[in-house]
N, C-alpha and C positions, 0 to 999 in steps of 0.2 A: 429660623422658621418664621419670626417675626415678622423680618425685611420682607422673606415673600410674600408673605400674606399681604402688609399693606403694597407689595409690588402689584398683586395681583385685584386690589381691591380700587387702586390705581388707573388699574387698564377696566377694570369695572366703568367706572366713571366717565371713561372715552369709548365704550361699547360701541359707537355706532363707527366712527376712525377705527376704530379696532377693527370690527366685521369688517368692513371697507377694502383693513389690509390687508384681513386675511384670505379675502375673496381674490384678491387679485393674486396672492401667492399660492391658492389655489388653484386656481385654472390653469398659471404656469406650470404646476406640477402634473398637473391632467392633461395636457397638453405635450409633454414630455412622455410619459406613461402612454398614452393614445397611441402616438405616432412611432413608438417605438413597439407598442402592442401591434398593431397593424404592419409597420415591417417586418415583423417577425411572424405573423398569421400568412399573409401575403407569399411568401418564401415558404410556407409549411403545407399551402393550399396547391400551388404552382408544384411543388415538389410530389404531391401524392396523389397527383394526376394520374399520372400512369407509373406502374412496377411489372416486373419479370418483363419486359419487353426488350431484346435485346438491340434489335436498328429498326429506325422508320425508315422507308424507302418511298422516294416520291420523284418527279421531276427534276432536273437540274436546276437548282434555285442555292440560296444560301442554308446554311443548316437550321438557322433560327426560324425563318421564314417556312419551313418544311415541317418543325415541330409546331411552330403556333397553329398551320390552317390544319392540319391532321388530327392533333392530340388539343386543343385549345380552340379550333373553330373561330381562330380571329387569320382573318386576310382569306387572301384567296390564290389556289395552284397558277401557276405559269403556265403549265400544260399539264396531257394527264399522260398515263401508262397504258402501252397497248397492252391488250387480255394476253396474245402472245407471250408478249415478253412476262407479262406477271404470272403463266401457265411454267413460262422456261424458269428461271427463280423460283418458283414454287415450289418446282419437285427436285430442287438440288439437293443432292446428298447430306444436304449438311443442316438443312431446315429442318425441324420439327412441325411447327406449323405459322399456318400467317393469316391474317387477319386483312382482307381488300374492306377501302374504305372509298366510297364516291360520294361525293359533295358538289355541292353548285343551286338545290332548291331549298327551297325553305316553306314554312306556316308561320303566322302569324309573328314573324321577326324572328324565330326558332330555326336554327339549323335539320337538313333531313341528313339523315345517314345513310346510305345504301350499303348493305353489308350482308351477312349471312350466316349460319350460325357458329360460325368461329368465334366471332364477335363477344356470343355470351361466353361460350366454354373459357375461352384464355386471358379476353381482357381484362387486367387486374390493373388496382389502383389502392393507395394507399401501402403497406403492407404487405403488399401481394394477397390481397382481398378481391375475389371474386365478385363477377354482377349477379345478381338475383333477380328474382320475378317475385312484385310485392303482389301483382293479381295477374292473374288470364297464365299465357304460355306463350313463348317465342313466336313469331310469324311461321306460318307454313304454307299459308297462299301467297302469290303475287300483289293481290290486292290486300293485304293483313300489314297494320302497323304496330309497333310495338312503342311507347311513349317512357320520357325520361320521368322523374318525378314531379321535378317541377313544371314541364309540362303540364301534366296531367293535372298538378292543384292550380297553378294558373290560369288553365282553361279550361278546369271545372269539366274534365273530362271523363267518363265512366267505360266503361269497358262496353263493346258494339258501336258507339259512339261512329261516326263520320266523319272523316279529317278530308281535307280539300288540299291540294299542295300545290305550289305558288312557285313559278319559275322565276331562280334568282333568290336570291339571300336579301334582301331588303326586307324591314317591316310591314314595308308597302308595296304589292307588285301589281300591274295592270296584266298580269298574263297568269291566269287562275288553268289547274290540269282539272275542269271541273264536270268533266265530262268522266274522270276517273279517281274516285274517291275511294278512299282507304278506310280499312273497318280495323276500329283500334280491337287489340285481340288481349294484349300487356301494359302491364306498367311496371317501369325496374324501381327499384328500392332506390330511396339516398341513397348516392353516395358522396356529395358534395363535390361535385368534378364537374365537367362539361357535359359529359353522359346525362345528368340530371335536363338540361338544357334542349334534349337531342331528340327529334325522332327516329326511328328503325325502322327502316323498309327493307326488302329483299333484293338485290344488284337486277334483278330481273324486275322489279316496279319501277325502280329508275330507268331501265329501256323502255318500259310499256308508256312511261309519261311522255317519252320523247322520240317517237314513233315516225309522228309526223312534222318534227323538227330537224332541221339542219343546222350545224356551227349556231347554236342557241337562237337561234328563231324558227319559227313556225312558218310552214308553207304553206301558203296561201292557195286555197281551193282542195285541196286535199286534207282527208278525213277519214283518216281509218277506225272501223267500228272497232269495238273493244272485244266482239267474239273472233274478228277477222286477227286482229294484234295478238290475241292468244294464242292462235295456230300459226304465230310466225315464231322462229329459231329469237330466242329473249336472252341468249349469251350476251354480256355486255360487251362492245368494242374497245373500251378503257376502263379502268380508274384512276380514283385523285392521288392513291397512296395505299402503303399495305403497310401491315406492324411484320414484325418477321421474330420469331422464337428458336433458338439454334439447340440441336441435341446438344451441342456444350458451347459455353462461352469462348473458351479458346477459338473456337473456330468463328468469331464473329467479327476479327479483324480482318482475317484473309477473306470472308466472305464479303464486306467489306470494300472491301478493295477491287474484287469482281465486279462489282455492284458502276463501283465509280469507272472503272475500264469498260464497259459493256457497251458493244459494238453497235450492235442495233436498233440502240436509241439512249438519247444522253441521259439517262439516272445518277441519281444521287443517296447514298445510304449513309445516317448519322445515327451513333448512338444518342439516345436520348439523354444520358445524364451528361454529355458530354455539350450537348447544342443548350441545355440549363443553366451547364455554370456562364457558356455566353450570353445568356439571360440573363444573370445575375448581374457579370463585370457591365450589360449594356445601363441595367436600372442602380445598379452602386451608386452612381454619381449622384441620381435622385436620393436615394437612399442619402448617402450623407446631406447634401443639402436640408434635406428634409430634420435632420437630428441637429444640422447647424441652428436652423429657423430655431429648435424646439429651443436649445442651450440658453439660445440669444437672449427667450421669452422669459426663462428661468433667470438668467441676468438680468432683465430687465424688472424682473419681479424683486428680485434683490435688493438692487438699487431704489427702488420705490419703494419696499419699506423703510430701508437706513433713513431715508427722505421724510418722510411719513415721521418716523420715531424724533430725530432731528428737530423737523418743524416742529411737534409738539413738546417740546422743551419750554420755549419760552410760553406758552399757558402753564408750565408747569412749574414755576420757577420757585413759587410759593413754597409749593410740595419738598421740593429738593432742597432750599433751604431749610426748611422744617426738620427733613431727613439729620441734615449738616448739625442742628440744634440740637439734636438729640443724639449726638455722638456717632453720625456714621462716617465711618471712614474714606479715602477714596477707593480703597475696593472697592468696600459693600457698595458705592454707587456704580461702579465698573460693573457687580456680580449682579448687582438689580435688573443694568438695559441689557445686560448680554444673557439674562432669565426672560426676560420680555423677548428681544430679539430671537430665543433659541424656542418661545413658546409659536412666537410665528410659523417658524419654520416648523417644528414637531406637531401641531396643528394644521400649517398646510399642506406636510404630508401626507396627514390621516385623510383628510378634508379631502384634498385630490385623486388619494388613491379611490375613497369614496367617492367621485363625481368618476372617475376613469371604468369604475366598473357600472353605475349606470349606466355613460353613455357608451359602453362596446354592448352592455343588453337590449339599449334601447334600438343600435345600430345593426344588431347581428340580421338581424331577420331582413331587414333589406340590403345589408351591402351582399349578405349570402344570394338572394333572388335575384338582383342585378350584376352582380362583376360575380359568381361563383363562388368567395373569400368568408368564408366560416373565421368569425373573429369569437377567441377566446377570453378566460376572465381565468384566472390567476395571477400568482406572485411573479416579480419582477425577474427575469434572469441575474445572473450574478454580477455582468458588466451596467445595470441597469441599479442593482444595490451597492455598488459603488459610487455610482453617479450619487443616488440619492442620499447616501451615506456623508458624500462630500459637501452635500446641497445644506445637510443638516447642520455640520460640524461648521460651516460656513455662517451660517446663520447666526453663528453662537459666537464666534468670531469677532464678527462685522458689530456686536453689541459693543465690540471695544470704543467705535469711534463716537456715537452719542455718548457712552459712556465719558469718555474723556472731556465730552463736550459739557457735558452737564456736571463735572468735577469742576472744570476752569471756570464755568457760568456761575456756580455756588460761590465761588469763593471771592470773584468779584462783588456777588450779591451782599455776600458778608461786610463786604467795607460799604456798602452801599444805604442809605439810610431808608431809600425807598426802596419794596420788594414786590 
């Protein structure tokens, strides 16, 4: 108990080399811990987008490309669905119910949703957790929007409120529908998904906004009033995509299948868990690189302590002689650095996991507003307390080689007159 204490009264004396090292095997550990927290939030976020949904059905595109602009609102349709063909699929014997989704406008950088009230009843996410109304009630006019949540806190929006909508999905559009504004009526509850992100309008306000549009622009000199627009037939001619819920699963292969055979215009129907794992094997790659990068830092943090411990040997020379004089063996010099070296690491453990949950709290609240990704704060998974399990035992290890250094240094000091 001895040996520790003056071990540790030792590293007292080098306090400021010491924080130094420990800062830096610090942050490698935070660093490891972060990016391994965030691939695993990122995959738990992306995952509990949507549930019970058995196939998207959208244009003939790739499967991935069909789940991100539908269920994710990143990219954009190839083409859309005539109402025909999504009336004939609708009412197939096999459907329970579907959910039309049109896209193409936006607010304020925010995606619009054109949909109607299947929308609320079926779309489930997370769990199979239903959407809620945190205020007002679902749309029931044409003109009536219903707002995500973060919407509605981003733009400080209240209920009756005025919303203006913007042709095109840009932040920025030079083509305002300002002539037909939307009276917010809702606001759904978090649910930390893209719905949060999303306006709600009724597949009939998206006709009414594009009236007097053709193939995405506006005709020039023509202007229909908005009482004239309401006594026209407001059936939509397309959508972007429909979600489809089957009275049983079984039957959502061979539906399926109809779907991608379908004569009348090229469709394409993808289960959703199925177009995810292609999501997953496309971001893996990142994903490892991203854990390579982390490993490295953590080696590198290694290797600059040994460094660190090493160089200061010779300020220490005195000490460890002294040690030598007073009967210590070369274990105990072995069990001293490899006490130092194992304090590093049992310290930059604590110390990192401590900085790793500051910054995922300091981080949540914007990576959540910006990319959707709810980053959480607990204990490390199991493949992650092996890592750091190895990080540690490592640490304690590598005390061998100053150790050994400072045994062969002593003993030349010994024949040596000057010390």
């Amino acid at each position: 108990m001895n040996w520790i204490h003056l071990a540790l009264k030792s590293l007292w004396n080098r306090r400021v080399t010491a924080l130094l090292t420990l800062l830096m095997v610090s942050v490698s550990v935070c660093l490891l811990l972060s990016v391994d927290r965030v691939r695993t939030d990122t995959r738990s976020s992306f995952g509990n987008t949507l549930s019970g949904t058995d196939l998207l059905i959208g244009s003939r595109t790739g499967s991935l490309n069909l789940l991100l602009y539908s269920v994710f609102r990143i990219g954009n349709a190839t083409n859309n669905i005539s109402w025909q063909s999504y009336q004939e699929l609708k009412n197939h014997k096999d459907v329970k119910w579907t959910i039309p989704i049109s896209l193409g406008d936006s607010h304020k950088g925010y995606r619009v949703v054109g949909t109607n009230e299947s929308y609320l009843q079926h779309y489930q996410y997370g769990r199979q957790h239903g959407l809620k109304l945190q205020q007002g009630v679902w749309f029931a006019d044409v003109f009536e929007v219903v707002l995500g949540a973060e919407v509605a806190r981003q733009l400080n929006y209240q209920l009756g409120d005025a919303v203006v909508i913007a042709h095109g999905t840009g932040s920025t559009s030079f083509e305002q529908h300002d002539d037909r504004p939307f009276k917010v009526v809702g606001i759904l509850a978090p649910t930390g998904t893209p719905v949060d992100k999303s306006l709600h309008i009724p597949l009939e306000g998206i006709t009414v906004l594009h009236v007097d549009w053709q193939s995405g622009v506006k005709r020039q000199g023509k202007t229909t009033s908005v009482d004239d627009t309401l006594s026209l037939d407001l059936t939509p001619d397309s959508i972007t995509a429909f979600l489809v819920g089957m009275n049983s699963r079984l039957k959502a292969f061979g539906f399926q299948r109809q779907v991608n055979e379908f004569r009348k215009e090229p469709l394409m129907a993808v289960i959703p868990g199925a177009a995810l794992q292609e999501l997953w094997q496309l971001i893996g790659i990142a994903e490892n690189a991203l854990m390579a990068v982390s490993v490295m830092v953590i080696v590198t943090g290694l290797i600059g302590m040994v460094t660190v411990i090493i160089s200061s040997l010779n300020e220490r020379r005195r000490e460890i002689a002294i040690f030598r004089a007073l009967g210590a063996k070369r274990n105990t010099l072995l069990g001293l650095l490899m006490v130092e070296s194992g304090f590093y690491g049992l310290a930059g453990l604590v110390t990192g996991y401590g900085l790793h949950v500051l910054l995922m709290g300091i981080a949540n609240s914007h990576v959540q507003n910006r990319y959707g990704i709810e980053l959480t704060i607990g204990w490390p998974n199991e493949s992650m307390m092996v890592i750091l399990s190895s990080f540690l035992v490592t640490t304690v290890i590598l005390g061998l080689l100053p150790g050994y250094r400072a045994y062969r240094q002593s003993l030349s000091d010994g024949l040596s007159a000057n010390v």
